[in-house]
C-alpha positions as CSV (number, residue, x, y, z in Angstrom):
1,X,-13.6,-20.1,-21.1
2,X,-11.1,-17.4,-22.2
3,X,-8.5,-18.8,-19.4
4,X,-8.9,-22.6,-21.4
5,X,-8.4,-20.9,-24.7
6,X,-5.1,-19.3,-23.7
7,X,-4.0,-22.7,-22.2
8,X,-4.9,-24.2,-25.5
9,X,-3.0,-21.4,-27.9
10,X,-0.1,-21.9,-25.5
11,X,0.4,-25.8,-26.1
12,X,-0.2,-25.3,-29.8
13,X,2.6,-22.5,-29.9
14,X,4.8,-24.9,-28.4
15,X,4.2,-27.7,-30.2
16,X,4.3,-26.2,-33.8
17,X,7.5,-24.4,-32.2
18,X,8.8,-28.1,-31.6
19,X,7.8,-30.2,-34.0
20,X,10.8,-30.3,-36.4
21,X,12.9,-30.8,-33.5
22,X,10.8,-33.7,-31.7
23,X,11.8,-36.0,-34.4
24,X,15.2,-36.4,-33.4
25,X,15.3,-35.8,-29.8
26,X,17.3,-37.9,-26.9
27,X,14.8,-39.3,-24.0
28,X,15.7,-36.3,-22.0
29,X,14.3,-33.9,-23.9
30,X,11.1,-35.6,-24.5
31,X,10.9,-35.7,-21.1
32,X,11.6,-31.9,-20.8
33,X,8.7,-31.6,-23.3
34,X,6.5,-33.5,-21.3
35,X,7.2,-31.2,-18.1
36,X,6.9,-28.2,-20.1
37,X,3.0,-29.2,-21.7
38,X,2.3,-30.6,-18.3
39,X,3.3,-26.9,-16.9
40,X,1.3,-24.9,-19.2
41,X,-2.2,-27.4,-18.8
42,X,-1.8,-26.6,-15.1
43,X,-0.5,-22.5,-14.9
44,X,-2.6,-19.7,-14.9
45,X,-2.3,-17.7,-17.8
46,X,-0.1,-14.5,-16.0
47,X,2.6,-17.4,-15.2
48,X,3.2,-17.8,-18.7
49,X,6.7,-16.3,-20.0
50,X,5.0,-13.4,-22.0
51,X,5.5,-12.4,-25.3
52,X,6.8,-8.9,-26.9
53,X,10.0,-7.0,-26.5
54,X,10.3,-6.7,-22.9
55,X,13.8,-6.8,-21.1
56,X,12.5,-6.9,-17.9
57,X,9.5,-9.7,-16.6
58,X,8.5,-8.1,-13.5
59,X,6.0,-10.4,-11.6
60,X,4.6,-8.2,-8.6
61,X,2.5,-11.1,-6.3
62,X,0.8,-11.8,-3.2
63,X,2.4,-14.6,-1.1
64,X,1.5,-17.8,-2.0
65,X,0.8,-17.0,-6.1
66,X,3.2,-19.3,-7.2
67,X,6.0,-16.5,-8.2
68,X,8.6,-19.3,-7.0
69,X,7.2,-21.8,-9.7
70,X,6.9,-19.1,-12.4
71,X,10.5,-18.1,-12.3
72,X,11.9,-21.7,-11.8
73,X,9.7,-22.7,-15.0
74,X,10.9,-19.7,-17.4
75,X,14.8,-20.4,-16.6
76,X,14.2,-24.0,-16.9
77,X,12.4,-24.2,-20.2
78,X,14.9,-21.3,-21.4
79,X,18.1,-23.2,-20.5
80,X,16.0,-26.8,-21.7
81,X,15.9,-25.3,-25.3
82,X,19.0,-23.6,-25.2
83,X,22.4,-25.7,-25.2
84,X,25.1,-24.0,-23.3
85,X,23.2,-21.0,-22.0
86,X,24.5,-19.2,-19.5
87,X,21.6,-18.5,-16.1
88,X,22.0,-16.1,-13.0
89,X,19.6,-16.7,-10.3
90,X,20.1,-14.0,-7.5
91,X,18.3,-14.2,-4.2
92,X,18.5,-11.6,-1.5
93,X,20.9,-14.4,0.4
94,X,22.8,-17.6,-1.0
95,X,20.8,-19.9,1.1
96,X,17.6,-18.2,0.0
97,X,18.9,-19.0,-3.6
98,X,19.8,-22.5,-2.8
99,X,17.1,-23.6,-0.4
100,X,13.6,-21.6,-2.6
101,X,14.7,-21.3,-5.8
102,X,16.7,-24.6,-6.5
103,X,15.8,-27.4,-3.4
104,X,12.8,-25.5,-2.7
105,X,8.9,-27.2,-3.5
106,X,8.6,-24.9,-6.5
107,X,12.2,-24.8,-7.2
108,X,14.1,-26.0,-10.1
109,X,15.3,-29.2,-9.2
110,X,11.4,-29.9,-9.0
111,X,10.8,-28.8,-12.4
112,X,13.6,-29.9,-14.2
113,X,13.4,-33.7,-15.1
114,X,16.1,-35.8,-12.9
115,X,16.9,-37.0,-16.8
116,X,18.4,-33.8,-17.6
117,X,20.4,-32.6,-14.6
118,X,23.8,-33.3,-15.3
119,X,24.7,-32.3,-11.8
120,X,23.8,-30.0,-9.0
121,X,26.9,-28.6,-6.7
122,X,25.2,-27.7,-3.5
123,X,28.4,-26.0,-2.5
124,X,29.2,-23.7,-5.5
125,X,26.1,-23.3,-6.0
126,X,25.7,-24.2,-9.9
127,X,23.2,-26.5,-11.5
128,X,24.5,-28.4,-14.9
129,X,22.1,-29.3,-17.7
130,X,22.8,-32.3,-20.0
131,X,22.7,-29.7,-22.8
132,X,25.9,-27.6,-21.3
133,X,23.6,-25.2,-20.0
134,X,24.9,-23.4,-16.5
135,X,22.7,-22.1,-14.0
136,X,24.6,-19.8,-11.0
137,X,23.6,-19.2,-7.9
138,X,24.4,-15.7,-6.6
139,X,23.6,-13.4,-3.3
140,X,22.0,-9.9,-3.8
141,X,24.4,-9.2,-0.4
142,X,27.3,-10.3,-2.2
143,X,27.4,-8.1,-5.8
144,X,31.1,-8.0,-5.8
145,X,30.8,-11.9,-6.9
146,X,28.3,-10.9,-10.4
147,X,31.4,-8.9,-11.3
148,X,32.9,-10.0,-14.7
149,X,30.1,-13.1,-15.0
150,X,27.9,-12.9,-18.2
151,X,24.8,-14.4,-18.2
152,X,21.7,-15.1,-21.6
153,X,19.3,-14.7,-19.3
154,X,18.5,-13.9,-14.8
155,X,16.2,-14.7,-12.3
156,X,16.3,-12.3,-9.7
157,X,13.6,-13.5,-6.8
158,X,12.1,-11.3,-4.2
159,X,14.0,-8.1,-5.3
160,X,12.0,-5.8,-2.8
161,X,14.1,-8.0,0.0
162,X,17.6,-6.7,-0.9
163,X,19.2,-5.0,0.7
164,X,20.6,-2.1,-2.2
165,X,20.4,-2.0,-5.6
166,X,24.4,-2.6,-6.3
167,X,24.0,-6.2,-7.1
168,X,20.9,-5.7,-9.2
169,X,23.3,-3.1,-11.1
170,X,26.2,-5.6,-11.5
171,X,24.1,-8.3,-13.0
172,X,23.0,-5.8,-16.0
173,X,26.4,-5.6,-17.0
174,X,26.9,-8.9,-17.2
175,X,23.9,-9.6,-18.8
176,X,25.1,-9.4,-22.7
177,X,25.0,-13.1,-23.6
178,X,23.0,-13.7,-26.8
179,X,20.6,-11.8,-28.9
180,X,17.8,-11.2,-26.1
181,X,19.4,-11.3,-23.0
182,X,16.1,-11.0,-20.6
183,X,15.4,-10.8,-16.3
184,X,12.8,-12.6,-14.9
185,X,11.8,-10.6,-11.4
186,X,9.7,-12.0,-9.1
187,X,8.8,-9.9,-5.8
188,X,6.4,-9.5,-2.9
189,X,6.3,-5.7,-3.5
190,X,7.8,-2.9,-1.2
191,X,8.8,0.7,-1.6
192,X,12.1,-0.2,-2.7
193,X,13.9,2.8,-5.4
194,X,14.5,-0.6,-7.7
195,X,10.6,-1.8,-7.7
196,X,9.1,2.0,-8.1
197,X,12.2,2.3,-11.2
198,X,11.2,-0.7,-12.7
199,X,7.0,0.0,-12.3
200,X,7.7,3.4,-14.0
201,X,9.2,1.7,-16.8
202,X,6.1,-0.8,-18.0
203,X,5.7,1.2,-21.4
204,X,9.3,0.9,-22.1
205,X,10.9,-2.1,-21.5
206,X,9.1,-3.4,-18.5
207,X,6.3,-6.5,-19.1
208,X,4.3,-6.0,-15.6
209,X,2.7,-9.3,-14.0
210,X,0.3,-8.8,-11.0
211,X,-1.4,-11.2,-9.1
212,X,-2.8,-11.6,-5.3
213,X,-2.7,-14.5,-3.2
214,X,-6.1,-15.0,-3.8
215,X,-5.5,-16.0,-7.5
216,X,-4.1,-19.0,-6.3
217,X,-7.2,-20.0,-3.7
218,X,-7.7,-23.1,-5.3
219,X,-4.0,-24.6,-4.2
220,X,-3.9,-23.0,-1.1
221,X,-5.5,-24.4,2.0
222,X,-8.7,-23.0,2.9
223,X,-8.0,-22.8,6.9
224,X,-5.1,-20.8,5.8
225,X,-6.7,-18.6,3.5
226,X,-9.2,-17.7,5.9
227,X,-6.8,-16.9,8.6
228,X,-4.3,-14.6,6.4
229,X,-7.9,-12.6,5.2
230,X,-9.4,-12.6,8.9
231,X,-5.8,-12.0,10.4
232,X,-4.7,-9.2,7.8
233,X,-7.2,-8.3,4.9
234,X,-7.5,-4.8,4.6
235,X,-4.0,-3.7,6.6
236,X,-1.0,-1.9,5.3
237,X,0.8,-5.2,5.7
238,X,-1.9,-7.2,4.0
239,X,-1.9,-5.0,0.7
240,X,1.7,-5.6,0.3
241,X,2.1,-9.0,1.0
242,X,-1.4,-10.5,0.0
243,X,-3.3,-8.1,-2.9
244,X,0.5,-7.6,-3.9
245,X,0.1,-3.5,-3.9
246,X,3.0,-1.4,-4.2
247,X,2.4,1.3,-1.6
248,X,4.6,4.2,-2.5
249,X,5.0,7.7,-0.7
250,X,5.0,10.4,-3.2
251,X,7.8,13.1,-2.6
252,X,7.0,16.0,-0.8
253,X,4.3,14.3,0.7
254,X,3.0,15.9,3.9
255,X,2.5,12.6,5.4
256,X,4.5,9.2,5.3
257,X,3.1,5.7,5.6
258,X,5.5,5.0,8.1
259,X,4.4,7.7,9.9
260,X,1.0,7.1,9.6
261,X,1.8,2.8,11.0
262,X,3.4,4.4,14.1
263,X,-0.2,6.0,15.5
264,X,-2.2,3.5,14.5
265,X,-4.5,2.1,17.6
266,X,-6.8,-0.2,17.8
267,X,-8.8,1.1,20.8
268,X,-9.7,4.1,22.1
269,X,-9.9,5.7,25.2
270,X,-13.1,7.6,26.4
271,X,-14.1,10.3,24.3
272,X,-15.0,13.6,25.1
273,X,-15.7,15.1,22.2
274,X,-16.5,13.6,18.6
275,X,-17.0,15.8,14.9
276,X,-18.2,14.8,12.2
277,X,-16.7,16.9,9.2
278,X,-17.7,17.1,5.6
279,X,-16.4,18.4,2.6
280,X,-19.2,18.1,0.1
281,X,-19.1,17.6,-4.0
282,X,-22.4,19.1,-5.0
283,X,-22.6,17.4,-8.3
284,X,-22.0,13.2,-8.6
285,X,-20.9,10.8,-11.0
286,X,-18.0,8.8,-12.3
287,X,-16.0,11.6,-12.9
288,X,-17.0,13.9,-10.0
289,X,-15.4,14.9,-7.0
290,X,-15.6,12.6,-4.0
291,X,-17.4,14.1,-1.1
292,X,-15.4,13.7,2.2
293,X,-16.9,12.6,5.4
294,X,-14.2,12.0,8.4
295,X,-15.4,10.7,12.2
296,X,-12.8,12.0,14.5
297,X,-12.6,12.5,18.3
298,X,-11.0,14.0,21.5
299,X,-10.5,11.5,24.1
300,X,-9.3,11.8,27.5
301,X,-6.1,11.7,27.2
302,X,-5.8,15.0,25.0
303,X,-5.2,13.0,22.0
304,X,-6.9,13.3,18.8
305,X,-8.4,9.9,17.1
306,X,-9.6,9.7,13.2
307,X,-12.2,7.0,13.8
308,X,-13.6,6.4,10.3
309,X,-13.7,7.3,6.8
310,X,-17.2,7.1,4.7
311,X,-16.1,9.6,1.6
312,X,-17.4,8.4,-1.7
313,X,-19.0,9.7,-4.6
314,X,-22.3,11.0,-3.9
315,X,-25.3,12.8,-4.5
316,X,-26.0,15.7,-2.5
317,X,-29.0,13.7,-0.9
318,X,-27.1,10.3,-0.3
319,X,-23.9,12.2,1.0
320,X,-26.1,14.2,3.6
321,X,-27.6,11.4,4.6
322,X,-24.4,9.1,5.0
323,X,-23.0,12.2,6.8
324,X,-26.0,11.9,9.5
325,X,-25.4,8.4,10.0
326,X,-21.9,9.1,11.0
327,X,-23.5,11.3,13.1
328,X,-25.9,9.1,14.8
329,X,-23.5,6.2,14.7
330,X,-20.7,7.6,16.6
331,X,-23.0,10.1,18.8
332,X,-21.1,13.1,17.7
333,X,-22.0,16.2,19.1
334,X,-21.3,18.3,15.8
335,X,-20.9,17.9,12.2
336,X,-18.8,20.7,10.4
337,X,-19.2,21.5,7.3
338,X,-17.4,23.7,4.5
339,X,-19.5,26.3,2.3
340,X,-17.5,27.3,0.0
341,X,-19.4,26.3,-3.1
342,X,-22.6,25.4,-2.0
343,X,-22.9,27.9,1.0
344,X,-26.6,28.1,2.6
345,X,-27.6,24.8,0.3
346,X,-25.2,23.0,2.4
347,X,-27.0,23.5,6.1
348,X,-30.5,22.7,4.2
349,X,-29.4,19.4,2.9
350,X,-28.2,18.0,5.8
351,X,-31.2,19.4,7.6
352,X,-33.8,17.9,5.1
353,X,-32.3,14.7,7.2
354,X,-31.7,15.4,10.4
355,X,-33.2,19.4,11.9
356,X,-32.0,19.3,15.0
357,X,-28.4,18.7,14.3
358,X,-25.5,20.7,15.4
359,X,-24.3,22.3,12.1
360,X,-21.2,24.4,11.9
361,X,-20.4,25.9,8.8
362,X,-16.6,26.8,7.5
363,X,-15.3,28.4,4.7
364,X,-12.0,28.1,3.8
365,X,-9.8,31.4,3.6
366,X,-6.7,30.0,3.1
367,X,-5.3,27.5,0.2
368,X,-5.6,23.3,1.1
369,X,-1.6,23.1,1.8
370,X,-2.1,26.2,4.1
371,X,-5.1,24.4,6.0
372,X,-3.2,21.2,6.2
373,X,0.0,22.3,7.4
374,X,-1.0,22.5,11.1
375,X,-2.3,19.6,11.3
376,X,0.5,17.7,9.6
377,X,2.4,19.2,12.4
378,X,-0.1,17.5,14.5
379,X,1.1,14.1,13.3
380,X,4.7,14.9,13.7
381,X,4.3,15.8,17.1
382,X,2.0,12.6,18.2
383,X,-1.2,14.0,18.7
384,X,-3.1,11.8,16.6
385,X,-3.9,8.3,16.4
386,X,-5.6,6.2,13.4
387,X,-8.1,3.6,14.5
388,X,-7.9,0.4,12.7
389,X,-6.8,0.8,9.0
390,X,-8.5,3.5,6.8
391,X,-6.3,3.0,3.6
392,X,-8.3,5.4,1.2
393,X,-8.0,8.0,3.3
394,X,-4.0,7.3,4.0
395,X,-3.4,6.4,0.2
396,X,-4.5,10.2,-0.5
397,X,-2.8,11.7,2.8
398,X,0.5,9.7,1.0
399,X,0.1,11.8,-1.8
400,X,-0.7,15.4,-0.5
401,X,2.0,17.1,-1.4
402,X,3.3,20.4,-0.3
403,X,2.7,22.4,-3.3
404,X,-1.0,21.1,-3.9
405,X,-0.9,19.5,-7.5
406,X,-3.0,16.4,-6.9
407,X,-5.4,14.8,-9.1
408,X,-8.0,13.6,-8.0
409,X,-9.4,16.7,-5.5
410,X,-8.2,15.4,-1.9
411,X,-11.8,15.6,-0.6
412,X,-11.5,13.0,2.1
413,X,-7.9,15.0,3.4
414,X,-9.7,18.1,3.5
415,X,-12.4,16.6,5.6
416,X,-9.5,15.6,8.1
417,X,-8.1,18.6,7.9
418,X,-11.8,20.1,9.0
419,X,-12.1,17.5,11.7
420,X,-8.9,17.9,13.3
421,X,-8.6,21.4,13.1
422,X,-12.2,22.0,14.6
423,X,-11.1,19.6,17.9
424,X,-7.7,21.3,17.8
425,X,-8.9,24.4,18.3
426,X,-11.7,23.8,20.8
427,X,-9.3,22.0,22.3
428,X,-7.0,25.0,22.7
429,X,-10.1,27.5,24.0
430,X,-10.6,24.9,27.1
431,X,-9.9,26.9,30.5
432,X,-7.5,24.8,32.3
433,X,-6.8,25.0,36.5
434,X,-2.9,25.5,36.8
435,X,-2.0,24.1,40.2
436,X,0.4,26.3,42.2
């Protein structure tokens, strides 16, 4: 209901914005009008050109959203209802330019009514309105050639793709055309310095757009929908280029993402020894601390394998007993444990579930960078691999940083850090037979 009633204030907008001028307008125009009211029955609210004082529209989406369509739609109703405006649209390549944005299904030649193209260089690269209005073609790998244009308004398209941030840099000082010169960005997101810049500036002059590929279900086929969610929901890859996340590595971080890709397994060999380590929150709620429980392993090959994450926010009765499921589960030999706050209460919760288990408490004498420094050197030197994707976990590994300010507590790192440290070190003690 609240989508229809957007729709609905959007067409009224525009038509009280157009009345005085429908009047007198040439066929061309009308037609325009037609696309445009035809555009906004059919778009989802976030591909509406927004309103307020932004300079920047950055539209952060999933593939398949319809970012293509959004951008072709904004510079073709701006350059429409402008006569001799001046457009930039910069792709990471020429031909990307030429064959999405312009020629492409969603691109402007598709949008635009054949009535009022005046003409369409392929070569040059320019598209020419019957209004005057200009709309260049550039290359994000070419900057030198956005030195000394000026543009009213830019559409730069999948700006996590290029390659620097010189050509983004040129077209700002070009862009003084006007009263409100404006950029339209529309990106698949990466950890780009020009996408984390532009995020960080959404209460200044940044409008942020987010969508997933998901939003879009209903024009998308459903074979292909499944496959991409079977194929890829819940990866690295499939957070950036479906649920549109921006997955940034915070500085000073004791692990990187890239890193972390480069031991991830999706089998395991056999396994000699398997832990099950907790770091309990003894009080719950929304705002509590997340108690952490980590599954990890020493397999046969001397390597050591996080198997799976099951932190969340707990009472001390449900965490226990999550934590000896793990334990049954996986057919772990111990569960570790650190006392620090609840000491003794700690062994007698986990026992009100399961006696018999093999409980070894820890209590940490040192600070959480101290404990987690050895075992960041673990990753660096290869010992570890990640089974299967365990992006909570990772996200908060991203952003441990070396000198401990984090918010929220780290709870499911400093289970890791228990885990791997407990099969490091038992690892260590093992009597070996040196051949002679």
């Amino acid at each position: 209901m609240k989508h229809k009633r957007t729709k609905l204030q959007n067409v009224t907008q525009l038509l009280q914005k157009r009345a005085d001028c429908l009047r007198n307008l040439p066929l061309s125009n009308l037609q325009a009008f037609v696309n445009r009211l035809q555009w906004l029955k059919a778009a989802r609210p976030q591909q509406i050109t927004p309103q307020g004082n932004w300079r920047v529209w950055l539209v952060m989406a999933g593939r398949g959203w319809g970012k293509t369509r959004t951008g072709a739609e904004d510079i073709a109703h701006y350059a429409l209802w402008n006569d001799n405006i001046r457009a930039a649209v910069i792709a990471p390549t020429y031909a990307d330019a030429r064959d999405t944005c312009v020629e492409g299904e969603s691109g402007l030649l598709r949008v635009l009514p054949p009535s009022c193209v005046a003409k369409w260089n392929r070569s040059l690269g320019e598209l020419v309105l019957t209004n005057g209005s200009r709309i260049k073609l550039f290359s994000a790998d070419r900057p030198e050639r956005l030195r000394g244009p000026q543009h009213h308004r830019a559409w730069c398209d999948e700006l996590g793709a290029w390659n620097d941030r010189e050509a983004f840099d040129q077209l700002w000082f070009g862009l003084r055309l006007g009263k409100d010169p404006r950029v339209i960005v529309t990106t698949t997101p990466r950890n780009t310095d020009m996408l984390r810049d532009l995020f960080k500036r959404q209460s200044d002059d940044v409008h942020l757009t987010r969508g997933r590929t998901a939003d879009n279900a209903e024009n998308l086929s459903p074979h292909v929908m499944e496959q991409l969610t079977e194929r890829y929901g819940g990866t690295r890859l499939g957070r950036q280029e479906l649920d549109a996340e921006l997955l940034t590595d915070t500085e000073n971080a004791l692990w990187k993402r890239d890193q972390i890709d480069t031991c991830r397994v999706s089998s395991v060999p056999e396994l000699r020894r398997i832990v099950v380590a907790i770091d309990p929150a003894l009080s719950h709620g929304v705002d509590a601390d997340e108690t952490g429980i980590i599954a990890a392993a020493r397999g046969a090959d001397g390597l050591l394998y996080v198997l799976s994450d099951w932190s969340g926010r707990y009472a001390p009765d449900a965490w226990a007993e999550r934590a000896v499921m793990l334990y049954t589960d996986m057919r772990a030999q111990m569960i570790v444990a650190e006392v620090n706050a609840g000491g003794e209460l700690v062994e007698k919760i986990l026992r009100q579930k399961a006696p018999h288990v093999l409980f070894k408490p820890v209590r940490a004498l040192r600070n959480k960078v101290e404990r987690a420094l050895p075992v960041a050197a673990l990753y660096e030197q290869g010992r570890v691999r990640h089974v299967g994707n365990l992006n909570l976990l990772e996200d908060q590994m991203c952003r441990f940083t070396t000198d401990g300010t984090m918010s929220p507590s780290p709870d499911r790192v400093d289970a890791l850090v228990w885990a791997l440290t407990e099969l490091s070190e038992t690892s260590r003690g093992e009597p070996r037979i040196r051949s002679l």
